[in-house]
C-alpha positions in Angstrom: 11.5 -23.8 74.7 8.2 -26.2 73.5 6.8 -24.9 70.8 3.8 -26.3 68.7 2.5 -24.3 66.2 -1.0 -25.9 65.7 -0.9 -24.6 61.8 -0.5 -26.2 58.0 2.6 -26.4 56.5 1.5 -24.2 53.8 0.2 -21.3 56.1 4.0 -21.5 58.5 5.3 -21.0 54.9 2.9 -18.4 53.6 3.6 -16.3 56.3 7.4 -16.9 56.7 7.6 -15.5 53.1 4.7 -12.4 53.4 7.0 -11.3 56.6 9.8 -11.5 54.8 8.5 -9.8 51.4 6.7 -6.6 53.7 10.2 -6.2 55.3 12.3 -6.2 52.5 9.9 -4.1 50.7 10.1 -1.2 54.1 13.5 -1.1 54.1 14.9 -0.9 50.4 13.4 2.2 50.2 11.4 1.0 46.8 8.2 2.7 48.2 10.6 5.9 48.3 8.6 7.6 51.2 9.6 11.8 51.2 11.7 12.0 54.2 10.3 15.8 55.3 6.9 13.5 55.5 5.0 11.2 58.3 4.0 8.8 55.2 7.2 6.3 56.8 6.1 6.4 60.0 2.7 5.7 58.9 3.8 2.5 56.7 5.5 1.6 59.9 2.6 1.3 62.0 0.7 -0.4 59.2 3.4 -3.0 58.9 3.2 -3.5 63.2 -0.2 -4.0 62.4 0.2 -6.6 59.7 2.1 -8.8 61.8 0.0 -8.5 64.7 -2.5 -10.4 62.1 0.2 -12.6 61.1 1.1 -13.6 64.8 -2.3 -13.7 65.9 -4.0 -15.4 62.9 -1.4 -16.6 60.6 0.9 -18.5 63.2 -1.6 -19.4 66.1 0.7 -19.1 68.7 -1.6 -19.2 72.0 1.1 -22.1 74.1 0.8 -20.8 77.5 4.5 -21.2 78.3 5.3 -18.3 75.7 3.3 -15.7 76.5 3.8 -13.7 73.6 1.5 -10.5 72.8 -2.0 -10.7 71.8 -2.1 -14.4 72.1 -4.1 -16.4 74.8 -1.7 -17.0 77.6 -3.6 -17.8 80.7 -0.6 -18.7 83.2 2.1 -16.3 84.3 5.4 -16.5 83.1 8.1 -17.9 85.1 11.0 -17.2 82.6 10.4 -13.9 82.4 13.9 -11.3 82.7 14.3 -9.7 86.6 15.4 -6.2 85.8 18.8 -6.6 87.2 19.3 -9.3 84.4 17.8 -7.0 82.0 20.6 -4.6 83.0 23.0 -7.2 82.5 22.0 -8.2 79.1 22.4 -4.7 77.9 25.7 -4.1 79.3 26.5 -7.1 77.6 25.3 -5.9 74.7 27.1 -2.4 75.0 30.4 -4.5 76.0 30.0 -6.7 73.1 29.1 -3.8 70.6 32.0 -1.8 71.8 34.7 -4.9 71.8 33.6 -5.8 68.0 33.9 -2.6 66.5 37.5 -2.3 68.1 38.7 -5.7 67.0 37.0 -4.8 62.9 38.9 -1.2 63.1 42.0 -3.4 64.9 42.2 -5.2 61.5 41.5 -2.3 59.3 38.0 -3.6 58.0 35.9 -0.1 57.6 33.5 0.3 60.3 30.4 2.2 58.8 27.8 5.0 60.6 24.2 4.1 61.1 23.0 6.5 57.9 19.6 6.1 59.6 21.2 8.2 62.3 23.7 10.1 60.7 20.6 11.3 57.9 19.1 12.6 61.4 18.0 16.0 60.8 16.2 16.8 64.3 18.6 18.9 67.1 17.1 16.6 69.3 16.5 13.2 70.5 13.1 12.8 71.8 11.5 12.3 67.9 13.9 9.6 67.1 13.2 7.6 70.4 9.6 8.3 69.4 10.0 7.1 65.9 12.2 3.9 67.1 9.4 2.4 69.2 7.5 0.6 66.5 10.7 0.3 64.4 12.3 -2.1 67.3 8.7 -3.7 68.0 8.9 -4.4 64.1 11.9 -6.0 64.1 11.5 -8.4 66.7 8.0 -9.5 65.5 9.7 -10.3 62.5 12.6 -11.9 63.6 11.4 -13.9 66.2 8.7 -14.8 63.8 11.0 -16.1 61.5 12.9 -17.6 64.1 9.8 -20.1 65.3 8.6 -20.7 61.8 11.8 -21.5 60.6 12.0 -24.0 63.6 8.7 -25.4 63.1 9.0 -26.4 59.7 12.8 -28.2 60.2 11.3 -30.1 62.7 8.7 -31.1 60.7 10.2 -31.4 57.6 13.0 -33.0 58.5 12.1 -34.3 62.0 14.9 -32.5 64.0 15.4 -32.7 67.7 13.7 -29.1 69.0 17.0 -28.1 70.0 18.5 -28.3 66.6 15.7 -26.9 65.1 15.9 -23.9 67.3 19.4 -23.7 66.2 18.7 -23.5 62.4 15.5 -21.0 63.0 18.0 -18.8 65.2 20.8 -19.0 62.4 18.7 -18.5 59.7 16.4 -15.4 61.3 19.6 -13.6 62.1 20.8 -13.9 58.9 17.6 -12.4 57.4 17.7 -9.8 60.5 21.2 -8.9 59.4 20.7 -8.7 55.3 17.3 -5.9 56.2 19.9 -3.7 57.6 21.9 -3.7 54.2 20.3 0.3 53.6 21.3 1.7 57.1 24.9 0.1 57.0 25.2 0.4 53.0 26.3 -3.3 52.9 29.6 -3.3 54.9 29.2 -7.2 55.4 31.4 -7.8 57.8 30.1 -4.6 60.5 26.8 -6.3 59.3 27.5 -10.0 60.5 29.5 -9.7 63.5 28.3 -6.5 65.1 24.1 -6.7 63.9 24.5 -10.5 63.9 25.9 -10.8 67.1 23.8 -8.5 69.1 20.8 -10.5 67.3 22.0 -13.6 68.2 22.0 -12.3 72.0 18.5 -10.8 71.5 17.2 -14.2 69.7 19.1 -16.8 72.4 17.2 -14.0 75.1 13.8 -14.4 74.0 14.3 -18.9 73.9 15.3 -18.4 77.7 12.8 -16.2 78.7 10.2 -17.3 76.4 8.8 -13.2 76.4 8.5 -10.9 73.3 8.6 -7.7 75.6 11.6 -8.9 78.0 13.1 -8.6 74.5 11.8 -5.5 73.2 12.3 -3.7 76.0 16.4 -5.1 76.3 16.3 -3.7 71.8 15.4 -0.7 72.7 17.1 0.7 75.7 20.4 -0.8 73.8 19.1 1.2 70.2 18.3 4.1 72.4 21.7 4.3 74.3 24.0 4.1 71.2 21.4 6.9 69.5 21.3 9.3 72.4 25.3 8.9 72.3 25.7 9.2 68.2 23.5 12.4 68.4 24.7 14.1 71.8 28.4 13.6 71.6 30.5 15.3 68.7 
């Protein structure tokens, strides 16, 4: 992937560190939002709508070869997923969820519920698919917005080969991608790295190929969906 963020130094940085500050602050619970309330979902949508700003201001991203939301993409995409590979990415993902949580209870390491689901009060599923729709968008606009800032500013900084400096935005992102699930997964490290991590790393490496935010929202959150539909439905 080319990328060329046509922005300062200071303002890649700036908004690396306000995504990164608005996340942490939505997830640690430090706002302490009343869960019988709407106020989270709310701060949610508030906090899409503060990155849209960020992506559409902050980082200038309008390359054509991206295509990314609400930027200025004129040309179609040719990277973008069929739906068949779509399907395959999320079997993978399924397979690979499924195989790592075998191996970690294989060696004994304490494989932890999702307390975002298992605090699920509804007798249902169609809320929580509701509610997960800006959550997943969230997440990917911050990852992958960490991802190509991160990249940006190795390159620059220490004037990288793009591949390499994809490398160290990827490593880096899904680190932070992993460490702002440390609430739902009440920091059980190793769950955290190799099953979050790895799943993000698939995710991350998906949207490099196919160079589409939606390709990769849209893999997030039939994969979130499946394992929450199967957490809630089966005893």
């Amino acid at each position: 992937m080319d990328f060329d963020l046509k922005v300062s130094d200071q303002r890649l940085l700036a908004s690396g560190l306000g995504i990164i500050a608005i996340a942490g602050v939505s997830v640690s619970g430090i706002l302490n939002f009343p869960q019988a309330s709407n106020l989270g979902l709310y701060a949610t949508f508030a906090l899409f709508a503060l990155l849209i700003i960020i992506w559409r201001r902050g980082l200038g991203l309008t390359a054509d070869d991206l295509q990314l939301p609400f930027t200025d993409a004129r040309h179609a995409n040719p990277h973008r997923l069929r739906w068949w590979q779509a399907v395959l990415v999320i079997i993978g993902m399924l397979a690979y969820g499924i195989l790592s949580v075998v191996i970690l209870k294989g060696l004994q390491i304490p494989v932890m519920a999702n307390q975002v689901v298992a605090n699920n009060t509804h007798s249902h599923v169609i809320m929580p698919l509701f509610a997960m729709l800006p959550q997943v968008g969230i997440e990917e606009m911050v990852t992958l917005s960490l991802l190509l800032i991160i990249a940006s500013l190795s390159k620059r900084w220490w004037h990288l080969h793009r591949r390499n400096a994809l490398g160290i935005g990827l490593v880096i992102s899904t680190i932070i991608f992993v460490l702002l699930h440390f609430q739902a997964y009440q920091w059980h490290l190793a769950q955290m790295f190799i099953v979050i991590g790895g799943s993000r790393v698939i995710l991350s490496g998906l949207f490099l190929n196919s160079h589409s935010v939606s390709d990769v929202f849209v893999c997030h959150y039939i994969y979130d969906a499946l394992l929450l539909t199967i957490t809630l439905l089966v005893p």
